[in-house]
C-alpha positions in Angstrom: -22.7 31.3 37.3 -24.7 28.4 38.8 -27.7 26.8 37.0 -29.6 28.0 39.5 -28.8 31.4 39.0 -29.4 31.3 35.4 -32.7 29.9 35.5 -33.9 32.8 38.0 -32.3 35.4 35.9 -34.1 33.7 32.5 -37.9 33.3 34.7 -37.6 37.1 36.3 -36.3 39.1 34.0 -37.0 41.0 30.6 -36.5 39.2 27.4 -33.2 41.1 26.4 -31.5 40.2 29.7 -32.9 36.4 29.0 -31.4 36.4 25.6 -28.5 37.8 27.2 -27.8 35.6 29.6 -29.1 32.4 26.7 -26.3 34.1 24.8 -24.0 34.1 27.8 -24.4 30.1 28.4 -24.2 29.2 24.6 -20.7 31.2 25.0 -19.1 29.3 28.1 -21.1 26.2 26.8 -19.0 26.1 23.2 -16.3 27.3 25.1 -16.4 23.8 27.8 -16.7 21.7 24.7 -13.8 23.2 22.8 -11.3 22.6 26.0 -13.3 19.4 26.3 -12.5 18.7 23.0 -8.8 19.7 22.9 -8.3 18.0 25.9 -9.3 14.7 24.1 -7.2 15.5 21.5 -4.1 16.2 23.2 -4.8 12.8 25.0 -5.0 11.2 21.7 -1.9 12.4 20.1 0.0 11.5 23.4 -1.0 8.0 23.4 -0.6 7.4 19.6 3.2 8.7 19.8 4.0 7.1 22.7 2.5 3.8 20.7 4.0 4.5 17.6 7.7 5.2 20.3 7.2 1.9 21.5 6.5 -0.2 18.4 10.1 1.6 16.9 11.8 0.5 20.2 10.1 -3.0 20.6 10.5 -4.1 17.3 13.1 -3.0 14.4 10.7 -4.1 11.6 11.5 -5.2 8.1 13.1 -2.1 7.0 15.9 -3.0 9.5 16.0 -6.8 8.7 15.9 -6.0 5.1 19.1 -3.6 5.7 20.3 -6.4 8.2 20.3 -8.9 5.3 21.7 -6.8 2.3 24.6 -6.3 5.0 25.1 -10.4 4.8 24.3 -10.5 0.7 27.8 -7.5 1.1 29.8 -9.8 3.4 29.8 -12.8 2.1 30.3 -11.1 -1.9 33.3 -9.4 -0.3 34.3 -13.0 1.1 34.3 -14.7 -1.9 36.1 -11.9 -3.9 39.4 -12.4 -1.0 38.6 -16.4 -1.4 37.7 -16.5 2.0 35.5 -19.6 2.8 36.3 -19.2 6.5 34.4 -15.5 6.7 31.7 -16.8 4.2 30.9 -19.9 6.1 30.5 -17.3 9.3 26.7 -16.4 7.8 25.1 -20.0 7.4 23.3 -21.8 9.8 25.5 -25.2 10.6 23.2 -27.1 8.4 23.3 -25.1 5.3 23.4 -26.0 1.5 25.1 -24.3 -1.1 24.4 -25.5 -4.8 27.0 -24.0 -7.0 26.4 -23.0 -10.8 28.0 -26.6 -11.6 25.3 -28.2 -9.4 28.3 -29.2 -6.5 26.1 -29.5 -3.8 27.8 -29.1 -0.3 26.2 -29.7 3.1 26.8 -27.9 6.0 29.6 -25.4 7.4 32.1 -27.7 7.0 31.6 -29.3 3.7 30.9 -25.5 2.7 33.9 -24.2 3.4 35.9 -27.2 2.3 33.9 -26.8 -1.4 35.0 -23.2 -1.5 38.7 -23.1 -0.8 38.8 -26.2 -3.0 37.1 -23.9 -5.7 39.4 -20.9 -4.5 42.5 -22.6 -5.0 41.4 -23.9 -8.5 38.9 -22.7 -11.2 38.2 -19.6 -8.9 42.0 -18.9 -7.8 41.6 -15.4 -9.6 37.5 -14.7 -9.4 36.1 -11.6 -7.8 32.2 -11.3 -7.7 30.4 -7.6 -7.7 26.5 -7.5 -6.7 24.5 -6.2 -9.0 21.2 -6.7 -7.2 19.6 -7.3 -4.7 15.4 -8.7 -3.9 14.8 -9.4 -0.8 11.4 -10.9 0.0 9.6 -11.8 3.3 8.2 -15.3 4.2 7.7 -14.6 7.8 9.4 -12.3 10.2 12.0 -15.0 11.0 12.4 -16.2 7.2 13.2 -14.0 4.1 14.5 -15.1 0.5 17.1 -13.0 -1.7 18.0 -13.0 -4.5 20.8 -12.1 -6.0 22.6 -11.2 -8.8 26.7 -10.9 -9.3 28.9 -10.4 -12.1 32.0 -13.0 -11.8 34.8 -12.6 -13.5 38.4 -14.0 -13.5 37.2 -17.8 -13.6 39.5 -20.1 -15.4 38.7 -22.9 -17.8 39.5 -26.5 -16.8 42.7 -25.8 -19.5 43.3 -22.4 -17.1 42.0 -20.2 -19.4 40.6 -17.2 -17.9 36.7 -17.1 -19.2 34.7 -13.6 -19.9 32.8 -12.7 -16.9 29.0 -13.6 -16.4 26.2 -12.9 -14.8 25.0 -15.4 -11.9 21.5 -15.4 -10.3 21.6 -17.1 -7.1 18.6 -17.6 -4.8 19.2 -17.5 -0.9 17.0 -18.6 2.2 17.7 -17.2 5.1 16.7 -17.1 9.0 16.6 -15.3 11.7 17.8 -16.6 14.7 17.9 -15.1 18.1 18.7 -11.3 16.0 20.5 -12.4 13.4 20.0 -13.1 9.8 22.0 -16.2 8.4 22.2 -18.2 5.0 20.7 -22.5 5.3 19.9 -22.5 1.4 21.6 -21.1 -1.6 21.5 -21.9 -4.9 23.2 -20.5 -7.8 22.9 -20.2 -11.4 24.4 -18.6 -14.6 22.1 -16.1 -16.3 21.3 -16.3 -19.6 22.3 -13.1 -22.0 
């Protein structure tokens, strides 16, 4: 029904065909808003999934990085526990420091791997390590720290005893680099009982 229309039928006719037809455009009137209304709704709810889509696909977010990095802290535990240096050495950047519980401190991929098989074929020819926790913690998106705490066991004295296992706290810096998560610091130390 056209405005025009309506305003005739309202100015020439008798008041109950005027409240009709006032009754009539309050009806298709609430009835415009509420497909108005779902129409902006609908609109809504398909741009905030496809943004919430997009932000899954763009970016993996901490939750993956944090998985990403307890998958390293796994690696390069079960490393150690074969006395691989090789396969540990694989997650540090190539200028990385590892400070053992002894306070050897050994510079870079090479001098990394060189300190652990020297370890692995001595004090630690016997050791296997078992996480017991990890923390992982944030800096930036690029930057995160762990840490970490393993049970070693099968260590041998300087006289070749094999010592009781303890409890080692060591703290690790890592980065991210072009997707993936590597080790430049660590530092390790025994934790007190």
């Amino acid at each position: 029904m056209s405005p025009v229309v309506v305003l005739a039928l309202l100015n020439e006719s008798t008041p109950e065909v005027a409240l009709g037809v006032k009754l009539m455009v309050i009806v298709r009137w609430e009835e415009f808003v509420i497909r108005q209304s779902l129409v902006v709704i609908l609109v809504a709810l398909a741009v905030f999934a496809a943004g919430g889509i997009a932000a899954q696909t763009a970016s993996p977010g901490p939750r993956t990085d944090e998985d990403s990095i307890r998958a390293v802290m796994a690696a390069t535990t079960d490393a150690f526990s074969r006395h691989d240096a090789k396969a540990w050495v694989k997650f540090c950047t190539p200028d990385a420091q590892l400070v053992t519980v002894r306070g050897e401190s050994m510079k870079g991929i090479a001098a990394i791997e060189k300190g652990l098989t020297t370890i692995f074929q001595t004090r630690g020819r016997n050791v296997t390590l078992k996480t017991l926790e990890v923390a992982v913690r944030f800096i930036r998106p690029d930057v995160a720290l762990a840490h970490v705490t393993n049970e070693l066991s099968g260590l041998a004295s300087p006289e070749g005893q094999t010592l009781p296992p303890h409890q080692e706290l060591s703290i690790r810096v890592l980065v991210k680099d072009q997707g993936v998560w590597r080790i430049t610091a660590f530092h390790n130390t025994i934790l007190q009982k």
